[in-house]
VOPADO-912793 format. One record per residue: residue number from 0; x, y, z of N, C-alpha, C in turn. Coordinates in steps of 0.1 Angstrom, whole numbers. Atoms other than C-alpha are relative to their C-alpha. Example, Ala and Ser with C-alpha at 12.3 -4.5 7.8 and 13.67 -1.06 7.14 Angstrom:
2
 pos  n_px  n_py  n_pz ca_px ca_py ca_pz  c_px  c_py  c_pz
   0     9   -12     0   123   -45    78     9    12     0
   1    -9   -11     0   137   -11    71    -8    11     8
***
This chain:
254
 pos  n_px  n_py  n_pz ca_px ca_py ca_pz  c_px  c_py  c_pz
   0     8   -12     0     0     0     0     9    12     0
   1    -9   -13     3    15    35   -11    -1     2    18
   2     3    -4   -17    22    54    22    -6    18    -2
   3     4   -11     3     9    86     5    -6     0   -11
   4     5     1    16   -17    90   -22    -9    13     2
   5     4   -15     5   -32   123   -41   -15    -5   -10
   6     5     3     9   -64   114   -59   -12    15    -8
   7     7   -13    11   -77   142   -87    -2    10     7
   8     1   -13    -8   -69   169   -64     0    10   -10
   9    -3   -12    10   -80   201   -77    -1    15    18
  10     1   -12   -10   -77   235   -60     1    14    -8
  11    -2    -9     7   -85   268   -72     0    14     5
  12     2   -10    -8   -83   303   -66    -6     8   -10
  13     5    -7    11  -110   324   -83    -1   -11   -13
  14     0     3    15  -110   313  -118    12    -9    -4
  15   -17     7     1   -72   298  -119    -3   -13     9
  16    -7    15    -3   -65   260  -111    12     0     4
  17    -9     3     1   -35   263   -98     6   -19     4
  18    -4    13     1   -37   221   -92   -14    -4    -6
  19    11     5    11   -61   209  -119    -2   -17    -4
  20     0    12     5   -70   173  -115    14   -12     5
  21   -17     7    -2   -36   159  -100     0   -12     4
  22     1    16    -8   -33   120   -89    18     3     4
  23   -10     4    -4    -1   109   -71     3   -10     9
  24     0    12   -15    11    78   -48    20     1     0
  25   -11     4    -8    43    75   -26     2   -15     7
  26     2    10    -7    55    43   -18     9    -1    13
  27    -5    -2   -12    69    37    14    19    -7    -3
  28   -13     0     6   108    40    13     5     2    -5
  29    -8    -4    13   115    56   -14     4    14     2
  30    -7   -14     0   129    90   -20    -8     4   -15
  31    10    -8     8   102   109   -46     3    11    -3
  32     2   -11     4   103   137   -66    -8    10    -7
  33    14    -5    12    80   160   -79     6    15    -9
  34   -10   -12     8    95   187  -104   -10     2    -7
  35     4    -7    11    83   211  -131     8    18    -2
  36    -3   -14    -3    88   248  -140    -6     8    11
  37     7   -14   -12    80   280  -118   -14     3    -3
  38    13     0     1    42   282  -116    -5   -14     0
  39    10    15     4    33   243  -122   -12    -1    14
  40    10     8   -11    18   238   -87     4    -3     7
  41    -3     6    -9    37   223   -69    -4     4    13
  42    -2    -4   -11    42   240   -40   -12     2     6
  43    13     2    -4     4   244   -39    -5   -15     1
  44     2    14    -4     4   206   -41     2    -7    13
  45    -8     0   -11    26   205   -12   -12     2    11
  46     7    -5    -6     1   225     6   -14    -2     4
  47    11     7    -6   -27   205     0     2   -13     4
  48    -1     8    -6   -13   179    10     5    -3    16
  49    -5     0   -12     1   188    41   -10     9    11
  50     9    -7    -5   -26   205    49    -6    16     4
  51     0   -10     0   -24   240    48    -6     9    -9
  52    12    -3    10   -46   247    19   -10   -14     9
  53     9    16     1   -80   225    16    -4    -2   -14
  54     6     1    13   -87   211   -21   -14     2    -1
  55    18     5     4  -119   220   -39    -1   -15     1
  56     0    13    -3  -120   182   -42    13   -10    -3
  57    -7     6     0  -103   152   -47     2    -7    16
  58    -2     6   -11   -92   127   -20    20     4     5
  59   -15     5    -8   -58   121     3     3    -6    12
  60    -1    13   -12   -47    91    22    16     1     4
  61   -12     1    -9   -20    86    46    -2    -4     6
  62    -1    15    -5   -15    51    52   -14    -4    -1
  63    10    12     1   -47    38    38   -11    15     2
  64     7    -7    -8   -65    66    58    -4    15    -5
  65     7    -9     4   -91    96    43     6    14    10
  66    -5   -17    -6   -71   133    55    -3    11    -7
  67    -4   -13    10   -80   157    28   -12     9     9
  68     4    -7   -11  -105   171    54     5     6    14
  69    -7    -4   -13   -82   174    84     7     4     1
  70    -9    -5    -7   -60   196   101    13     0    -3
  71   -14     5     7   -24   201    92     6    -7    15
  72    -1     9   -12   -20   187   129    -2   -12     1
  73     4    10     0   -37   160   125     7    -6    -9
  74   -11    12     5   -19   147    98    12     3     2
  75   -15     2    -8    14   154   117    -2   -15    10
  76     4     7    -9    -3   132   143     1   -14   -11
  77     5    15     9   -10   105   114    17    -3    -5
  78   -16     6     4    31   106   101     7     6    -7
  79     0    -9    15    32   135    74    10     9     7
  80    -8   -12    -2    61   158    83     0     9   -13
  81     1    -8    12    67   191    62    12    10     0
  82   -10   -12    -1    95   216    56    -7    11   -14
  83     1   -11     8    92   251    38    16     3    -8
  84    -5    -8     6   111   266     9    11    10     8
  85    -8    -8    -9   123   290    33    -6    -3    13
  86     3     7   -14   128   278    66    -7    15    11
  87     9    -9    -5   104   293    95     5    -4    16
  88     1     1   -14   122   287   129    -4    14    10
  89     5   -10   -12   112   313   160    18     3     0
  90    -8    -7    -2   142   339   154     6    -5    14
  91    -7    -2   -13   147   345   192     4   -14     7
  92    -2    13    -9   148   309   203    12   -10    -3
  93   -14     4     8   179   290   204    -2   -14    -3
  94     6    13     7   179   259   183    -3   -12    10
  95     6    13    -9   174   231   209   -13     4     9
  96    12    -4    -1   144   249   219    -7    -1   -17
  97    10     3    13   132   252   182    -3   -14    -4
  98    -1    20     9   142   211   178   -18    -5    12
  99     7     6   -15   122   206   216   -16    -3   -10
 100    19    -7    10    86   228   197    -4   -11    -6
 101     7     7    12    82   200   172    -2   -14     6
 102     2    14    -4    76   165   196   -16     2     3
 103    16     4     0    42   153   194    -7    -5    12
 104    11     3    -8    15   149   221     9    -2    15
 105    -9    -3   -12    38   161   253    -9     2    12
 106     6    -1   -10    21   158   285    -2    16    12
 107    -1   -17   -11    31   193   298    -7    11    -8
 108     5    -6    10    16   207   268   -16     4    10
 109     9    -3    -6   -18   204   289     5     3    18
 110    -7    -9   -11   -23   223   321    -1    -8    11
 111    -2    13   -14   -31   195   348    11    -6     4
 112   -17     9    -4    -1   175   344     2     6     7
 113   -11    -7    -6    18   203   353    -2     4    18
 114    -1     0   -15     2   205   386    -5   -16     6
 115     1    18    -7    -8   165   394     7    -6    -5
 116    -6     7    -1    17   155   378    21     4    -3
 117   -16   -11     5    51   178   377    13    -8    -4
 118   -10     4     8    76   152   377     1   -14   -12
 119    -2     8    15    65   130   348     1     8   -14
 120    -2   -13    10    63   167   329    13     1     0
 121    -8    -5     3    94   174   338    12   -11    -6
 122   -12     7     5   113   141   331    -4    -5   -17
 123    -1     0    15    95   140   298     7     9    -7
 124    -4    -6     8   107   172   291    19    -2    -4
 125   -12     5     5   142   161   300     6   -12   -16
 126    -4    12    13   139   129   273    -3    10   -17
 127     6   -11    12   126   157   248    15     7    -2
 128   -15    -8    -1   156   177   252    15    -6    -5
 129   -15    10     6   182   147   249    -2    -2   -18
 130     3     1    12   165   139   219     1    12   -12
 131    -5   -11     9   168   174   206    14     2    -2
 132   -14    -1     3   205   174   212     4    -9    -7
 133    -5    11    13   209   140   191    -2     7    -6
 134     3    -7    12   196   156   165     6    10    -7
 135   -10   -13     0   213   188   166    14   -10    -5
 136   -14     7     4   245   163   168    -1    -3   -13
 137    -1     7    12   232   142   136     1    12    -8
 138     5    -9     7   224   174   121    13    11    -5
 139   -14   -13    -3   264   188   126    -5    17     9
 140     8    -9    -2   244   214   145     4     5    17
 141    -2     5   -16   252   205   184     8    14    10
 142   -10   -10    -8   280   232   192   -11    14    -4
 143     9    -8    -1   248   257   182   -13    -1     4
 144    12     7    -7   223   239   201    -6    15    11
 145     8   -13    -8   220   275   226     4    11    -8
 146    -2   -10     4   226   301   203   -13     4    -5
 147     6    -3    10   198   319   187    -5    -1   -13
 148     2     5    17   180   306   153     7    13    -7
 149    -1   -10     7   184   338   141    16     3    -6
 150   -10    -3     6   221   337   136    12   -12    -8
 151    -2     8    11   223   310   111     1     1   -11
 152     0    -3    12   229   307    79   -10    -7    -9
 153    11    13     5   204   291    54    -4    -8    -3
 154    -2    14     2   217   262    50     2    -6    12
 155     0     9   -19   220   256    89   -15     2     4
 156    13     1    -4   184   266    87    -5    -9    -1
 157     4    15     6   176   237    65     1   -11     5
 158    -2     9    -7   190   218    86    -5    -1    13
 159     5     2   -13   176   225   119   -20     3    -5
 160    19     8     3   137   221   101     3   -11    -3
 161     2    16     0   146   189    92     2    -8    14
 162     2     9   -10   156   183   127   -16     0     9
 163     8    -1    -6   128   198   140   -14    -8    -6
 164     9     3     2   104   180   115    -1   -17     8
 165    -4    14    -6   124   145   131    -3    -4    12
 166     4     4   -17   117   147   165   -20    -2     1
 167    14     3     1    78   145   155    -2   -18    -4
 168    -1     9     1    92   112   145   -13    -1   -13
 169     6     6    13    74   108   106     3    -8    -7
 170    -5    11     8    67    84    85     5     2   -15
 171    -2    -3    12    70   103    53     2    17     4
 172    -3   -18     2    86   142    50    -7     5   -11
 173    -1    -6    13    79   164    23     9    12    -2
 174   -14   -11    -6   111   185    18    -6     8   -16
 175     5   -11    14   102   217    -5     9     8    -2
 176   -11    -5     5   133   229   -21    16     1     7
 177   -12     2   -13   162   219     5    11     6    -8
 178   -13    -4     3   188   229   -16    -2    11    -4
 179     1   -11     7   173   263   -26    11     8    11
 180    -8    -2    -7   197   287   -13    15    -3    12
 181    -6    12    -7   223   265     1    15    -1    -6
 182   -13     1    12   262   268    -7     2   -14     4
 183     1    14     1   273   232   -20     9    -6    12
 184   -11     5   -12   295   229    17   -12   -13     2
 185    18     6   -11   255   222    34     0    -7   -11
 186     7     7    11   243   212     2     3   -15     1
 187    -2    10     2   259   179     5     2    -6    18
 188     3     9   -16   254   175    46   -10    -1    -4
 189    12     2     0   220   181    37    -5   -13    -8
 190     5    12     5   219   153     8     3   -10    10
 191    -1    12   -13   238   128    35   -13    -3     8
 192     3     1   -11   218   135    59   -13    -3    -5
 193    12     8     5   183   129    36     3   -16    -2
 194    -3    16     4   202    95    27    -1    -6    10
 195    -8     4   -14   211    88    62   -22    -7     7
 196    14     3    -9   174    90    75   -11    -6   -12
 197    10     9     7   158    75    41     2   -16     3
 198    -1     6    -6   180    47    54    -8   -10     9
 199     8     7   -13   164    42    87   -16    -2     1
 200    20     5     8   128    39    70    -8    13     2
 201     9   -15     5   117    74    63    -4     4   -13
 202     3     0    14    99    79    31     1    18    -6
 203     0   -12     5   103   113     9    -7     4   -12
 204     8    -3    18    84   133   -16     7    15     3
 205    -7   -16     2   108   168   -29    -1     3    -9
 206     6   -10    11   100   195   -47    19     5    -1
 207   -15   -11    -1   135   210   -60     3    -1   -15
 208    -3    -5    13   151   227   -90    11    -4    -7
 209   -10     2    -2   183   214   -85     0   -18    -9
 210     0    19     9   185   180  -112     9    -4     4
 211   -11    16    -2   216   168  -101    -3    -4    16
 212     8     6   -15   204   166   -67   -13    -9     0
 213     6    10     1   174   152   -80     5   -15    -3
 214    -6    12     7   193   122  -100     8    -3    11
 215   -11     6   -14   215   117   -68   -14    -7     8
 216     7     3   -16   183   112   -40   -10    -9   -12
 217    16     2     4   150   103   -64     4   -11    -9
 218     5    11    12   143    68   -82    -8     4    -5
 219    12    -2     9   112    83   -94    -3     9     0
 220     2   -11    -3   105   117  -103   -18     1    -6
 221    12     1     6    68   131  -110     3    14    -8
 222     1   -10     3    61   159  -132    -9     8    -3
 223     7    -3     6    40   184  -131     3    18   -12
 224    -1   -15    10    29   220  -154   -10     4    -1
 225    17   -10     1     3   245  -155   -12    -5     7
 226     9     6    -6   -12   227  -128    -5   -20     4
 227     2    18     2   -14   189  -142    11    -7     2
 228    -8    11    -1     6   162  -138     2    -8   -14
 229    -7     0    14    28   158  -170    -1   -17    -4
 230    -5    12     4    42   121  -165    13     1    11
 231   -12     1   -10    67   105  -141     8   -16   -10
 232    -8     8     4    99    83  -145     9    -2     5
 233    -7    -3    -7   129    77  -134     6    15    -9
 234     0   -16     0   149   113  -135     8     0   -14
 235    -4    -2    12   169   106  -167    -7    -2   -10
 236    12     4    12   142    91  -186   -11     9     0
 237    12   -10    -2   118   122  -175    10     9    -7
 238    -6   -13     5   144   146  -186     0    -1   -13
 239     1     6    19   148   132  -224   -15     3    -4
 240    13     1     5   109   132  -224    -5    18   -10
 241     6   -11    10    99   160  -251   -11     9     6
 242    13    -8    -7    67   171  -231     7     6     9
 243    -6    -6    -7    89   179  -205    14    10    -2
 244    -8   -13     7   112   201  -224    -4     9     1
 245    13    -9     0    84   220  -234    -4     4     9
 246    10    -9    -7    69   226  -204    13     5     7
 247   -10    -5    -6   107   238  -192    -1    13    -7
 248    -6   -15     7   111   259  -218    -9    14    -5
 249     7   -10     7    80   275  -225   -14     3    13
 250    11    -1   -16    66   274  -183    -1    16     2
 251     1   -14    -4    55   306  -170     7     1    12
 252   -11    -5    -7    72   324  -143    -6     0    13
 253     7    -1   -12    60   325  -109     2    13    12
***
């Protein structure tokens, strides 16, 4: 069973389609790509699937299971992690607080614990904490674990949303342009470190502009344009494809 499926999702704004009809499935394990020119959709695809838009219609399952109605919480809760284009940590906070923000369904979160039950709050929050400093570690990140988000670079940003999407512990990411902005030092901790965790059974679907980074991570890329979904393949047999020339060379601008 895919661990992510898209069926005829459309979404419009006004009069514009910007996803017109889209199918897609993810299977579990793999490393996915979804490409096109500037305008296709994507990133609006992204959005309805992660829940931050809601499709005029169409369905979306994750793991078997009907989401295109619920919450972008809820499907964090179900396994769907997400990163942005341009990463969005809390400026003032210093990264092992930004990593901590992203663990799911924390007991101190509500307000009782905190007074009937203070020290199972607090020694969760300590297991929360360690686990943000792995991360930070895997992430080469560790020696800026108390510094401030804000005085990163933005390729160390990229790196600390993916930690922060990790500690929610997902079954599937969706990474939307990791290597945008990014000199090729990161660029290639950041591929490692997608290999590293596709490894240990994490599934991926990425949006990125970057083809040799695609042909390095993605067995299968998808493509869309002007909203539809062109045709998928693997990334050298999609590149040779003639439709997909065309809609490189003659995509509108976004």
């Amino acid at each position: 069973m895919p661990i992510l499926v898209a069926e005829n999702l459309v979404k419009r704004f006004g009069g514009f389609a910007a996803v017109d009809g889209v199918s897609l499935s993810v299977r579990p394990g793999e490393i996915a790509g979804l490409i096109g020119p500037n305008g296709a959709g994507k990133t609006t695809m992204f959005d309805l699937l992660a829940g931050s838009l809601t499709a005029n219609s169409g369905r979306i399952l994750i793991k078997g299971r009907e989401v295109q109605a619920a919450p972008a919480y809820h499907r964090i809760a179900t396994g769907l992690g997400r990163t942005f284009q341009i990463p969005r940590p809390f400026p003032e906070m210093t990264l092992v607080e930004n990593v901590m923000l992203g663990r799911q369904r924390q007991i101190g979160e509500r307000i009782l614990p905190n007074w009937l039950a203070p020290r199972r709050v607090a020694r969760e929050e300590r297991e929360t904490r360690d686990k943000a400093m792995a991360l930070l570690d895997f992430m080469a990140l560790s020696r800026l674990a108390r510094e401030p988000a804000r005085t990163l670079s933005g390729g160390q940003r990229k790196l600390l949303e993916l930690a922060r999407v990790l500690i929610a512990e997902p079954s599937i990411i969706l990474l939307d342009e990791p290597a945008a902005g990014v000199n090729p030092s990161l660029l290639e901790t950041i591929i490692a470190r997608i290999l590293d965790i596709n490894r240990r059974g994490v599934t991926f679907l990425v949006i990125e502009h970057n083809m040799d980074m695609v042909v390095r991570l993605c067995g299968r890329v998808m493509v869309m344009a002007s909203g539809k979904r062109l045709t998928e393949g693997a990334p050298a047999e999609v590149s040779r494809n003639p439709a997909v020339i065309e809609a490189y060379l003659g995509g509108s601008a976004a």
